[in-house]
C-alpha positions in Angstrom: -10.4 71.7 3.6 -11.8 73.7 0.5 -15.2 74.1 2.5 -13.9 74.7 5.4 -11.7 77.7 3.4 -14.9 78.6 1.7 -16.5 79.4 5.5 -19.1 76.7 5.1 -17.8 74.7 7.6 -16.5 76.0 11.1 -13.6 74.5 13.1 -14.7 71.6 15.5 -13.6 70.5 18.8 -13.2 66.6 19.7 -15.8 67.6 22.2 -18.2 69.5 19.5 -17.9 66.0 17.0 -18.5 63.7 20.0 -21.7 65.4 20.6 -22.2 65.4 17.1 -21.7 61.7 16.9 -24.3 61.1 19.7 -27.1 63.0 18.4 -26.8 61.6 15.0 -27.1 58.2 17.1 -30.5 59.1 19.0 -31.4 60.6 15.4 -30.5 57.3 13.5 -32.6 55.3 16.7 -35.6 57.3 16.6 -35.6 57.2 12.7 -38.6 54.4 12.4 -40.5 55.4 15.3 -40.1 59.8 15.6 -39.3 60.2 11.7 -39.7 64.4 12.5 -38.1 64.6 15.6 -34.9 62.5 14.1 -34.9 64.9 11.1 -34.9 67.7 13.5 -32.0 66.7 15.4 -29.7 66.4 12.2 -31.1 69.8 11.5 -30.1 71.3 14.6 -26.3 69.7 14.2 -26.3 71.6 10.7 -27.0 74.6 12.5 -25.0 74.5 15.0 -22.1 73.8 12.9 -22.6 76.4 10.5 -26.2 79.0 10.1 -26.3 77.9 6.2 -27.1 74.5 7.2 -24.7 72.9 4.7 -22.0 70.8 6.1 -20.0 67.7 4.7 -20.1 66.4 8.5 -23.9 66.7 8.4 -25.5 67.4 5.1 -25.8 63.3 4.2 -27.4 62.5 7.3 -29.6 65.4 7.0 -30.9 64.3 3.6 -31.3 60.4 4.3 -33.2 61.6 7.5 -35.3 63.9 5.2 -35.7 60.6 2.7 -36.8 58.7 6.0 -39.0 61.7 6.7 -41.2 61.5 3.6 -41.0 57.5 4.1 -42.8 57.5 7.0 -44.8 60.6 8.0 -48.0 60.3 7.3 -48.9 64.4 6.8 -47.2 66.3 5.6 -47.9 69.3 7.4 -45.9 68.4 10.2 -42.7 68.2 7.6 -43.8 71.6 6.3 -43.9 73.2 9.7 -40.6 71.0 10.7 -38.8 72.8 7.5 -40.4 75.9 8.2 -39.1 76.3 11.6 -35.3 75.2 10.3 -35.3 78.3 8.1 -36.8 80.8 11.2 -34.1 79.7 13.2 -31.2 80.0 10.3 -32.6 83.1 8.9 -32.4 84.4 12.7 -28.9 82.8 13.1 -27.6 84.9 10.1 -29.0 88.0 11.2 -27.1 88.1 14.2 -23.8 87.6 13.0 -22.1 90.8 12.0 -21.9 89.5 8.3 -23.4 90.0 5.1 -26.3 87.5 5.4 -27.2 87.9 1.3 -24.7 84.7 0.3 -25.3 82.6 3.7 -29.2 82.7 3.5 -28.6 81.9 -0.1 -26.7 78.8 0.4 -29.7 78.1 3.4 -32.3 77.9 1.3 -30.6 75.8 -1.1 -29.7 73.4 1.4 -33.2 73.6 2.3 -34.3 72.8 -0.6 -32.2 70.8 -2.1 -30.7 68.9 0.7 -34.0 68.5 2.4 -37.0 69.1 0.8 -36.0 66.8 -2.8 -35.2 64.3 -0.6 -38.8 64.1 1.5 -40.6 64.7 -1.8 -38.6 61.4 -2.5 -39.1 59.5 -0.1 -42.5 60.7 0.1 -43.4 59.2 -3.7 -42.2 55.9 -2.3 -44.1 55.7 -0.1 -47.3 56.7 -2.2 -45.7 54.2 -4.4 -45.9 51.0 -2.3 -49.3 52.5 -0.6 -50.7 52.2 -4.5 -49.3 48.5 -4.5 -50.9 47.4 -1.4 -54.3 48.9 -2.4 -54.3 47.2 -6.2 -53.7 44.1 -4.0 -56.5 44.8 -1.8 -58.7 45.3 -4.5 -58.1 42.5 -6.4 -58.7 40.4 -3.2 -61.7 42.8 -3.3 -63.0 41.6 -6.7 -61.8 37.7 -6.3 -63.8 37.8 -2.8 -67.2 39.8 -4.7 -66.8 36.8 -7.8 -66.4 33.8 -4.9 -69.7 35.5 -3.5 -71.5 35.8 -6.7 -70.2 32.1 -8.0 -71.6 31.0 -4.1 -74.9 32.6 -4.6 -75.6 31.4 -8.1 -74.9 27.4 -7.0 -77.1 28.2 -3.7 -80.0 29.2 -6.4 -79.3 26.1 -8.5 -79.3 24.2 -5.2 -82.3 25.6 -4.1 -84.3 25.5 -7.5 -83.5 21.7 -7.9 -84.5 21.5 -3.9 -87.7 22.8 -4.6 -88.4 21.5 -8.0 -88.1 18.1 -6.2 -89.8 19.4 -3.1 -93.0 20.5 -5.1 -93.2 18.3 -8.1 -92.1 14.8 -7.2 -93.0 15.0 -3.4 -96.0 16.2 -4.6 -96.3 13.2 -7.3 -95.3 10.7 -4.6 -97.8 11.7 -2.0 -100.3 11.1 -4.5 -99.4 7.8 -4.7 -99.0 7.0 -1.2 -102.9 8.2 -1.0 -103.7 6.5 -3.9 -102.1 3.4 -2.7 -103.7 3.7 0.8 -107.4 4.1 -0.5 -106.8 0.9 -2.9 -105.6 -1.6 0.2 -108.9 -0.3 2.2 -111.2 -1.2 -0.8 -113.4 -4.3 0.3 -113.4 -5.6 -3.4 -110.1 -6.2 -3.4 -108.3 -10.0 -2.8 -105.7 -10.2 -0.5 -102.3 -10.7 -3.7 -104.0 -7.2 -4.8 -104.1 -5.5 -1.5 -100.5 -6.8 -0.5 -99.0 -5.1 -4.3 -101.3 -1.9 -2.7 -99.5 -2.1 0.6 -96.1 -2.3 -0.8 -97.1 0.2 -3.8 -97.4 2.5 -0.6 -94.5 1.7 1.0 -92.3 2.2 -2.0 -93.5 5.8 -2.2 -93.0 6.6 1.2 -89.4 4.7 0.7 -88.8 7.0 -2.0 -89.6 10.3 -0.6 -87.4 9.2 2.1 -85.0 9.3 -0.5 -85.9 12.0 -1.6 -85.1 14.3 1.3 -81.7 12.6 1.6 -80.9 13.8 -1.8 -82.1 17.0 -1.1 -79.7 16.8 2.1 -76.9 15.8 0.1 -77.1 19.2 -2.3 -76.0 20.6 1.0 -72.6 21.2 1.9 -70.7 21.6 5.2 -70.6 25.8 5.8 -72.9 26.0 3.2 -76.3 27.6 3.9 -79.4 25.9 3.8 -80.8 25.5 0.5 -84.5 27.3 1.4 -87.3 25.2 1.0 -89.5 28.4 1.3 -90.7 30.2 -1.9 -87.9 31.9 -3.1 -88.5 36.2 -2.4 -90.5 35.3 1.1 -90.7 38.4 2.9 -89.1 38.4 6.8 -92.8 38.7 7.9 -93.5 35.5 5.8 -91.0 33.6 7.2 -92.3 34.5 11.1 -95.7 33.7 10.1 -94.5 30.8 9.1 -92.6 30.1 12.3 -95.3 31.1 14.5 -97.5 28.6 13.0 -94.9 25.7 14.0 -95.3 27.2 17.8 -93.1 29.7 18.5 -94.2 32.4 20.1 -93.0 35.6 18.2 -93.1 39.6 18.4 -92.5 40.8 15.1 -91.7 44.5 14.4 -90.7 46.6 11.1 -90.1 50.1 12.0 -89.5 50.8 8.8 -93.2 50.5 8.1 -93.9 53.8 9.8 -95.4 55.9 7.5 -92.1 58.5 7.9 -89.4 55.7 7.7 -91.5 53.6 5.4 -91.7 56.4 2.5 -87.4 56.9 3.4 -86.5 53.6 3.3 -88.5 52.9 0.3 -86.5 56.2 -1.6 -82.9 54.5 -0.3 -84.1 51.0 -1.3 -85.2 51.9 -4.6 -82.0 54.1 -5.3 -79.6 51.7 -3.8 -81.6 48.4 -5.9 -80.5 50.9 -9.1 -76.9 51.4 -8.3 -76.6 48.1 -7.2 -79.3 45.1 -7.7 -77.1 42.2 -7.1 -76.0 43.6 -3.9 -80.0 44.6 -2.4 -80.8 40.9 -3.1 -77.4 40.3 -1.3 -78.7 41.8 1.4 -82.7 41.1 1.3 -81.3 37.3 1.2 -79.2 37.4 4.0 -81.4 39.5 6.4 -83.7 36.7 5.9 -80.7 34.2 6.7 -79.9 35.9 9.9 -84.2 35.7 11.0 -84.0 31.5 9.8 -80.9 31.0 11.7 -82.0 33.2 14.7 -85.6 31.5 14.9 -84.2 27.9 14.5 -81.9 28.1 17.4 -84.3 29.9 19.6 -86.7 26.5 18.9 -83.7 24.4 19.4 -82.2 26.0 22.5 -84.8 27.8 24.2 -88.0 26.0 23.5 -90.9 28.1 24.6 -88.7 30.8 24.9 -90.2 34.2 23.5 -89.2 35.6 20.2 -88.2 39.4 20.2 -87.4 40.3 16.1 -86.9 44.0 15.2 -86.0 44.9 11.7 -84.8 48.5 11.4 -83.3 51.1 9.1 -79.7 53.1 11.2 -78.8 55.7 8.2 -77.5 53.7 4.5 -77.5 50.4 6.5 -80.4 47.6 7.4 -80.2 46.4 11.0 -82.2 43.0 11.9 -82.2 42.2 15.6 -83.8 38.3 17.0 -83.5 38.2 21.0 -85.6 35.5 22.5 -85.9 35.0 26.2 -85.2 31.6 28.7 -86.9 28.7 28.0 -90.8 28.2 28.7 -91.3 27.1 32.1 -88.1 26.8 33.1 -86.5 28.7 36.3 -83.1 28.5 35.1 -81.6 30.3 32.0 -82.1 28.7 28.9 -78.6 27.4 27.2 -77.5 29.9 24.3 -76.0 28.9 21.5 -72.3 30.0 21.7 -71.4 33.2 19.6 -68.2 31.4 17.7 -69.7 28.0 17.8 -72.2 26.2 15.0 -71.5 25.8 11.9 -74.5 28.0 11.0 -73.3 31.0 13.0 -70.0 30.5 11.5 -71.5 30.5 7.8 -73.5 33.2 9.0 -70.3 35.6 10.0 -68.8 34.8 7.0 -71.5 35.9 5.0 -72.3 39.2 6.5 -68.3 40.1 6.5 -68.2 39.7 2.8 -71.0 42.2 2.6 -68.9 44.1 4.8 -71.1 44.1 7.4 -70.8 43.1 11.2 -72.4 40.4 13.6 -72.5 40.4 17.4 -74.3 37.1 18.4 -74.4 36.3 22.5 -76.0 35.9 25.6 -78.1 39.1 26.5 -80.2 38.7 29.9 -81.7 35.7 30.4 -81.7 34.9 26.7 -79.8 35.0 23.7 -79.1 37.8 20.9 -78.0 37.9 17.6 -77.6 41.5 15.9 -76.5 42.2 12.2 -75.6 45.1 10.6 -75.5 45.4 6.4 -74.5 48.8 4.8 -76.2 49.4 1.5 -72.5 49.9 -0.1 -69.6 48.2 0.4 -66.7 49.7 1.7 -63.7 49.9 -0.7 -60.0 49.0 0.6 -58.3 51.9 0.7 -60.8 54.9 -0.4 -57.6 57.6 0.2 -54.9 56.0 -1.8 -55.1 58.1 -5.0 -54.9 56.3 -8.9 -51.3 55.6 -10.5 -52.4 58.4 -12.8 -53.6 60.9 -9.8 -50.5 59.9 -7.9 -47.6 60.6 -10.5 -49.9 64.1 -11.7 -48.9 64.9 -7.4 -46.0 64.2 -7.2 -44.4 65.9 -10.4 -46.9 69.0 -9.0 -45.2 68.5 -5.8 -41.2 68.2 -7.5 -42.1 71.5 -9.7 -43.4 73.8 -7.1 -40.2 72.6 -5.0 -38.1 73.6 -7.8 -40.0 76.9 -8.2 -40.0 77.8 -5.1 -35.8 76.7 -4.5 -34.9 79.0 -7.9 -37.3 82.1 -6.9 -35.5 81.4 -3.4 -31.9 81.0 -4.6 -32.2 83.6 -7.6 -34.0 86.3 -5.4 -31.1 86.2 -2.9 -28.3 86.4 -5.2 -30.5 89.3 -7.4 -30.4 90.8 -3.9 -26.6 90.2 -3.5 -25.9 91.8 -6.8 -27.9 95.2 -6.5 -26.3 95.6 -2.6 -22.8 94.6 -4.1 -23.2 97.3 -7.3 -24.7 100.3 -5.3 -22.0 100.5 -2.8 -19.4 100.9 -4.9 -16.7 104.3 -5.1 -15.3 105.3 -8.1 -11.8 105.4 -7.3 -11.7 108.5 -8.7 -14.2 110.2 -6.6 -12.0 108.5 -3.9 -8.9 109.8 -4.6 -10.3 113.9 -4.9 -11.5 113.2 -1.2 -9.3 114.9 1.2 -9.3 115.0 5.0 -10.6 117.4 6.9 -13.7 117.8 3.9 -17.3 117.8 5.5 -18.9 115.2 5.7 -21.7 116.9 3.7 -19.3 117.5 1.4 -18.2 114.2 1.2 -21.7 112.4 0.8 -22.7 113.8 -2.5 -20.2 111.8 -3.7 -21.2 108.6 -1.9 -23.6 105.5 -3.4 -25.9 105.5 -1.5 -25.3 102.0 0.5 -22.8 100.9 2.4 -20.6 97.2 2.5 -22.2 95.4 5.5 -19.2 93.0 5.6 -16.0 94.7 5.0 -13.1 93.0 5.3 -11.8 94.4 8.5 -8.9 91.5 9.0 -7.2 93.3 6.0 -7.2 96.7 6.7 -3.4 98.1 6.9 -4.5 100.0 10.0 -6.9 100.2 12.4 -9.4 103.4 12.5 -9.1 106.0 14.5 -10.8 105.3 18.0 -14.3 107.1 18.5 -14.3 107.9 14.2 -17.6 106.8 12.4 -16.6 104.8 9.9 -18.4 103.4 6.3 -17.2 100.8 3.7 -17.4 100.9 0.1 -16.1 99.1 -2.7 -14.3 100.1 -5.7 -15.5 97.7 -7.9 -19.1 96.4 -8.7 -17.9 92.9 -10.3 -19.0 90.0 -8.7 -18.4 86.9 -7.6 -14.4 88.1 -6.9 -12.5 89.9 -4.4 -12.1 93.6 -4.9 -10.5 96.6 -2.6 -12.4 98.4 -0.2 -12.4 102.1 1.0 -12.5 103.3 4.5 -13.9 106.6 5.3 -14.1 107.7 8.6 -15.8 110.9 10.2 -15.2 112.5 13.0 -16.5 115.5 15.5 -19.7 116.7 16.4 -22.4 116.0 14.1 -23.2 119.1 13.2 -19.2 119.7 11.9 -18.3 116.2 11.4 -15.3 115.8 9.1 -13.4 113.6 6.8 -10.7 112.1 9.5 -9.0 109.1 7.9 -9.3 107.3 4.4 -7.9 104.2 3.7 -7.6 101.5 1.0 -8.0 98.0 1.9 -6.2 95.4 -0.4 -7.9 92.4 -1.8 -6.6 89.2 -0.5 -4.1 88.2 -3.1 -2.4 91.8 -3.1 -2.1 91.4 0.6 -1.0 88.2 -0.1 1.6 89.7 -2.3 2.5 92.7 -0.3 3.1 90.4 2.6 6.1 87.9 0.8 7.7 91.8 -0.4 8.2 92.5 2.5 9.4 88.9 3.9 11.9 89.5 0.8 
């Protein structure tokens, strides 16, 4: 009732609250999936019901909508333009009505502000809030995923070093005594009890290096990669030399040994090996993974099949290609190794993933392809989300400059309501030496030199003479309370236009007063 008194509120049909009701139901459904357009609708509603926005039917839906607003949005240019637009319209509301629009944009803005803006700033920091949660997560999964990685490769290079230490030394020693044993059972010297010891002698060493590779086998692991039995650093161009002298027939190109791309990549390599060591080897180790695994199922699927590998340089990332045709004599297409199947693809995808890099492995013609792509840097989880730090340093930047902006707002209006209210007052004296029938020039020097743009016109004693000109004033510049108005009115042509009708308009309490006289 008090609002409603104070004009914030106007009277409402049944009809004007049911459609109230149902738009703040399509606002309240399209809250989760159309945050703006919800916000926009509770807007409207305020608008319609009154041009300062602020309403008790409609100011708390306004403000959760606003909360939902910054909750959800992702820009927050779109909210800026939405609140924007809501104070075009009002501001053009007000200025139609044939009111004083000083108090009424006033009391816009601070709804604005304060009913809409707070809230989306608020709803806004919660969001950045659980948005800065979900990327410490992701980082910590970042780092535990980089230290299973690291922990991985330093057992693989135990595995490996023990794999060769026994593939080199022992082997080594063993063969020696296999020989050694062989050339002592051919000597012609030697009696028969000596040449059977030399014949098992040989037999136990080739026993034990069958041992030997089972041991080495069980240093392996299911999904594991293969600890290499190759020199640990071979080059890719090693490794196809190496296959090509087992039979496979192999086309081998670098492009990043042309002179241009060589000098390039050997600048990137060399800068990226100093940001990051661990990770080149990372990546030097499991380009040569991707060539092993590539080559060994081309032998094992497509035997005879020719080899296609292509090692090349796209931008801050290494990309190794190994395409190998149907098998050798053969009219049909050779069998390719399924893209999700084998355990060594598998291990493979899992590796070049952590690196944050991608693998495409499938049939490709007749044949078989397997591409891998490995960026020089990894990719971090969420490279936008700003620090705790950055993020509170915003959103109190954000807060102040709301506030700012809401007092230069709210204290320019009413510093614009004071000067209109105290420069069109007239001193009552001045007012009662006027006299009709004065001219008007006469009249003005006595005048301030604005008018009262909303008089009081339901008050006046009597109406104003038809066709007269009339101007407002009041006789008091206090503010913030009611005070009497003078009616002047002019009249005739303009060139002898004269004082036709003065009249004082009562505040509301004396009219209040002068009307329960007169009941009396």
């Amino acid at each position: 009732m008090s609002v409603d008194r104070l004009g914030l509120n106007e009277p409402r049909s049944a009809g004007q609250q049911l459609a109230g009701i149902t738009v703040l139901a399509a606002a309240v459904a399209l809250r989760r999936s159309h945050p703006l357009p919800a916000f926009l609708l509770a807007a409207t509603l305020g608008l319609a019901t009154a041009p300062s926005l602020f309403t008790l039917a409609y100011g708390p839906a306004l403000a959760v909508l606003a909360l939902l607003l910054g909750r959800r949005a992702d820009r927050a240019r779109t909210a800026l333009i939405g609140f924007g637009g809501i104070a075009v319209a009002g501001t053009v509301k007000i200025a139609v009505r044939d009111v004083d629009p000083t108090v009424e944009w006033a009391v816009l803005m601070a709804t604005l502000v304060f009913g809409a803006v707070f809230p989306w700033l608020t709803g806004r920091y919660w969001r950045q809030g659980r948005e800065l949660a979900a990327a410490g997560w992701a980082r910590a999964d970042q780092l535990e995923r980089e230290q299973r990685i690291v922990a991985d490769r330093a057992r693989l290079r135990e595995r490996a070093r023990i794999a060769q230490d026994m593939h080199d030394s022992l082997g080594h020693e063993l063969s020696l005594i296999a020989v050694r044993a062989g050339a002592l059972q051919v000597a012609p010297d030697l009696p028969d009890p000596h040449r059977e010891a030399a014949a098992d002698l040989r037999a136990a060493a080739s026993q034990a290096t069958d041992r030997l590779h089972t041991i080495i086998g069980l240093l392996r692991e299911e999904g594991d990669e293969q600890a290499p039995l190759a020199p640990a650093g071979e080059r890719i161009d090693a490794l196809v030399a190496r296959a090509k002298e087992s039979g496979l027939r192999i086309t081998y190109t670098d492009e990043r040994d042309h002179p241009e791309a060589q000098t390039q990549t050997q600048a990137q390599t060399q800068t990226e090996a100093q940001r990051d060591p661990a990770r080149r080897e990372l990546i030097d180790g499991t380009v040569h993974r991707v060539v092993q695994e590539a080559l060994t199922n081309a032998a094992k699927h497509a035997p005879g099949a020719h080899v296609t590998v292509t090692l090349t340089r796209d931008g801050p990332a290494t990309t190794v290609t190994v395409t190998n045709g149907r098998s050798g004599g053969e009219s049909s297409r050779a069998t390719p190794s399924p893209a999700g199947g084998g355990s060594g693809l598998r291990a493979l995808r899992t590796r070049v993933t952590d690196l944050d890099g991608t693998l495409s492995a499938g049939p490709h013609g007749d044949g078989f392809r397997v591409t891998a792509r490995l960026p020089d840097r990894g990719v971090a989880p969420r490279p936008a989300a700003p620090r705790l730090t950055e993020a509170r340093r915003r959103t109190a930047l954000a807060f102040g400059a709301a506030v700012a902006a809401g007092a230069l707002l709210v204290g320019g209006t009413f510093a614009w309501y004071a000067y209109t209210r105290t420069h069109s007052v007239l001193d009552p004296a001045d007012y009662a030496r006027l006299r009709v029938g004065d001219p008007r020039a006469d009249v003005e020097r006595v005048l301030p030199d604005r008018t009262v743009a909303d008089p009081p016109l339901e008050r006046a004693p009597i109406p104003p003479p038809r066709g007269a000109d009339c101007a407002y004033y009041r006789s008091s510049g206090e503010l913030f309370t009611s005070v009497a108005h003078f009616r002047l009115c002019f009249g005739g042509n303009d060139g002898e236009a004269r004082l036709v009708d003065k009249a004082v308009i009562p505040t509301a309490q004396d009219q209040d007063h002068h009307n329960r006289e007169r009941v009396r």
